[in-house]
N, C-alpha and C positions, 0 to 999 in steps of 0.2 A: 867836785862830784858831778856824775854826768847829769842832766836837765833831758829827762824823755818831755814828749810833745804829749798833752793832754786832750784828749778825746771833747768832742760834743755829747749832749747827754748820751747816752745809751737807750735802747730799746729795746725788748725780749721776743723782736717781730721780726722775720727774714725780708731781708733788702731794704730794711727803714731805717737802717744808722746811716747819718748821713754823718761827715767828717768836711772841713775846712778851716781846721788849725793850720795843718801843712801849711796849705796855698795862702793863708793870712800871714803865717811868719817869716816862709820861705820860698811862696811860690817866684819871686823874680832871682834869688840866690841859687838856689838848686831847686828849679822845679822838676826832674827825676823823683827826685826824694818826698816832695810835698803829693807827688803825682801815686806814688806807692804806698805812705802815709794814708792819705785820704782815702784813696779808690783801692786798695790792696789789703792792708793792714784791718781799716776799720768794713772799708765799702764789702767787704769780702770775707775775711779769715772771721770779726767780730758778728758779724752778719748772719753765719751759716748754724742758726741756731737750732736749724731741725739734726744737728752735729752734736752740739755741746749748749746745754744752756748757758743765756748769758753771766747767770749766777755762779757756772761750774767756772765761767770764761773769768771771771772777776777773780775766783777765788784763785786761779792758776796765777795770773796778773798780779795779785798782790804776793803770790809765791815768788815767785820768778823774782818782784821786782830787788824783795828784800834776799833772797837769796845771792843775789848781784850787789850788795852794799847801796841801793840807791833807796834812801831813808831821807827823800827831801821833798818839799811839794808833789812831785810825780806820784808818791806813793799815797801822801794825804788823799790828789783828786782820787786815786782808784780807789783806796779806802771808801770816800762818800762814795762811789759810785756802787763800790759792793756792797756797801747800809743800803740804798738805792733797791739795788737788786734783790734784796731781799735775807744777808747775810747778819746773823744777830751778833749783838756783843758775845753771845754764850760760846757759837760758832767763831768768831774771828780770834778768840781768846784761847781756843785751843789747838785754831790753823797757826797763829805764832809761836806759843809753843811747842808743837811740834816740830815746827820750821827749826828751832832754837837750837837743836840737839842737831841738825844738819847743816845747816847755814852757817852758824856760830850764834853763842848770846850777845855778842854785844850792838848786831844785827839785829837780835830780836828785840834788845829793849831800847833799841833807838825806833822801831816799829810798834813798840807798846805804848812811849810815851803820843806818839799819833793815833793811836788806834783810841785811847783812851778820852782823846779829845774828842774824835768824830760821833762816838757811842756816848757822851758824858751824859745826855738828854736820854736813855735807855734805859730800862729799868727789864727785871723778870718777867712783868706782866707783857712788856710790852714785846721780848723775845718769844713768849708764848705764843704770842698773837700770830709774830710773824712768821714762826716753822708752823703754825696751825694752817695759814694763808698758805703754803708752799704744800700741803695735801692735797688742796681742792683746785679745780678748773676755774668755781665762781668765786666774786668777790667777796668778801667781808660784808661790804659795803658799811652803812654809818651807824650810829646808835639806833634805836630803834624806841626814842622819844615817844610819838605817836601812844603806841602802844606800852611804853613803862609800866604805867600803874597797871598792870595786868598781866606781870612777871614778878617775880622774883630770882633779882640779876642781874645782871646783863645781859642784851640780847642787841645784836644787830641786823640793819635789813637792806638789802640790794637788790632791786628789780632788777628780773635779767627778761620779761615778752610784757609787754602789756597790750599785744596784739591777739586774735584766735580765745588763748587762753590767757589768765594771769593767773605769771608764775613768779616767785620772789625766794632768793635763797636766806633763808633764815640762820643767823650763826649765835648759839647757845656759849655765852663762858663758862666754866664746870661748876655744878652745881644750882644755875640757872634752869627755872622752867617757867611754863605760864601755869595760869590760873585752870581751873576745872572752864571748861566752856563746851557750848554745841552751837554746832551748824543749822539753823534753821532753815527748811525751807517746802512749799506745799507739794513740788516735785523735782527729782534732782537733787543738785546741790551736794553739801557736803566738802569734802575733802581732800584731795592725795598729797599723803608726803613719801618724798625719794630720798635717800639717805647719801649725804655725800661725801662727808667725810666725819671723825670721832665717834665718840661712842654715846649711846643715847637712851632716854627712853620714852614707852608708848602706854599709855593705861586707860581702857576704859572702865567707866564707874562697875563699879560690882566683880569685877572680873581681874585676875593677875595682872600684874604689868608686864611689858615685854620689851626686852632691851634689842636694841637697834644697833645698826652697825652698818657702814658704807656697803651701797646695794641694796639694803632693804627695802621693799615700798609698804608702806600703811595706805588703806582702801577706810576711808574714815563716812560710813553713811551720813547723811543729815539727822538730825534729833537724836545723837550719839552724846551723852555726855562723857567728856575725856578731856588729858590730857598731854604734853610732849614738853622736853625737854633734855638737858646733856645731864651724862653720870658725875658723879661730881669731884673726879678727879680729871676729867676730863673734856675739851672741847668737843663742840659737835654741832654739825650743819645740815639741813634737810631745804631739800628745795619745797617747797606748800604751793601744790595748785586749787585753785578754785573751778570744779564742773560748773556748766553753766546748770538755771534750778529756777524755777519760781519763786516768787516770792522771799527770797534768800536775805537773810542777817546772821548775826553772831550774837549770843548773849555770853556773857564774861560772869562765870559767877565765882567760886571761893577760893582762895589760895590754896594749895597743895600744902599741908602744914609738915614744918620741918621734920614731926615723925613718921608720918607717910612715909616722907623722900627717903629719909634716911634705912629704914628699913628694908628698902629694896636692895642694900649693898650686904647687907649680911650674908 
């Protein structure tokens, strides 16, 4: 069975793949071929991603490769490389499938018992996470520890300026929100959140709540008590800045209790 030449990682940034497999296994044999490999193949065709994202370019790659009967190492690396890229178990289990009925099956379940290994560490939640990640421009970024006791959920946090203004994109798992809280401060201060991607919501005390949705912005005064979080079938991410303000903190006061929240989906 043919042996394709494996790639260097990958990168979802134009002119950054860099490639020297070729020229390491072949470049004194046939350096044409390592020369078109390296600087053609990857330096160029996998490169041109304001074209084809790298994730679309993975998913054709692993098309292609099992379409062609080449179900050996070559397909495992592009496999990791399309988990890599961003491709879930949910997604690759229904790209071979469908592959199955055009290629042949017995192509595809020679691609299944690999696919199976690559994803075996995957679970639902974690497919979630990753077509959630594939809406938004900003990170995830990490747990959002710090701040736990003062959710209910999960909630992650990723600075993206800590320069001008601080601004951090906050990502909600469904059903996740914080606690009731205000922005304190003797002038200024307060709040803005931008809505970036899922669906969410907004409430301050006394007053309806208001569901949010990418594009939204909340204008949150200071000594507003409120608060935000995702609906609860759903993810959802809002970047939170902070105006500059005198005298500015945060007081955290009572959790949103499960009838509140729940109420709002009726």
């Amino acid at each position: 069975m043919a042996q394709a030449i494996n790639p260097t990682k990958l990168t979802d940034k134009p002119s950054e793949i860099k490639q020297t497999a070729g020229r390491n296994s072949l470049g004194e044999f046939a350096p044409k071929f390592a020369e078109l490999n390296d600087d053609v193949l990857f330096g160029e065709v996998w490169s041109r991603t304001d074209k084809l994202s790298i994730r679309d370019r993975s998913i054709v790659t692993v098309t292609a490769l099992v379409s062609s009967g080449i179900i050996d190492s070559s397909l495992t690396y592009h496999l990791q490389e399309a988990k890599k890229n961003g491709v879930t178990r949910t997604e690759i289990s229904e790209i071979l499938t469908q592959v199955a009925f055009y290629a042949g099956w017995p192509k595809a379940w020679g691609a299944f018992r690999q696919a199976v290994e690559v994803w075996k560490d995957s679970s639902e939640a974690s497919d979630a996470r990753q077509q959630f990640e594939q809406e938004m421009i900003f990170p995830i970024g990490k747990t959002n520890d710090a701040y736990a006791k003062y959710f209910i959920g999960q909630s992650y946090l990723a600075p993206i300026s800590t320069e001008q203004m601080q601004i951090a994109n906050v990502t909600f798992e469904p059903g996740c929100r914080n606690n009731w809280h205000v922005h304190h401060a003797s002038k200024g201060g307060g709040q803005l959140l931008v809505c970036v991607a899922g669906r969410g919501w907004y409430q301050e005390w006394g007053k309806p709540a208001r569901e949010l949705h990418p594009g939204d912005v909340v204008n949150i005064p200071a000594k507003v008590k409120h608060w935000h979080g995702a609906a609860k079938d759903s993810w959802f991410a809002h970047l939170a800045m902070s105006p500059e303000g005198e005298n500015t903190s945060n007081e955290w006061l009572e959790p949103v209790s499960d009838e509140e929240y729940n109420s709002l989906e009726r």
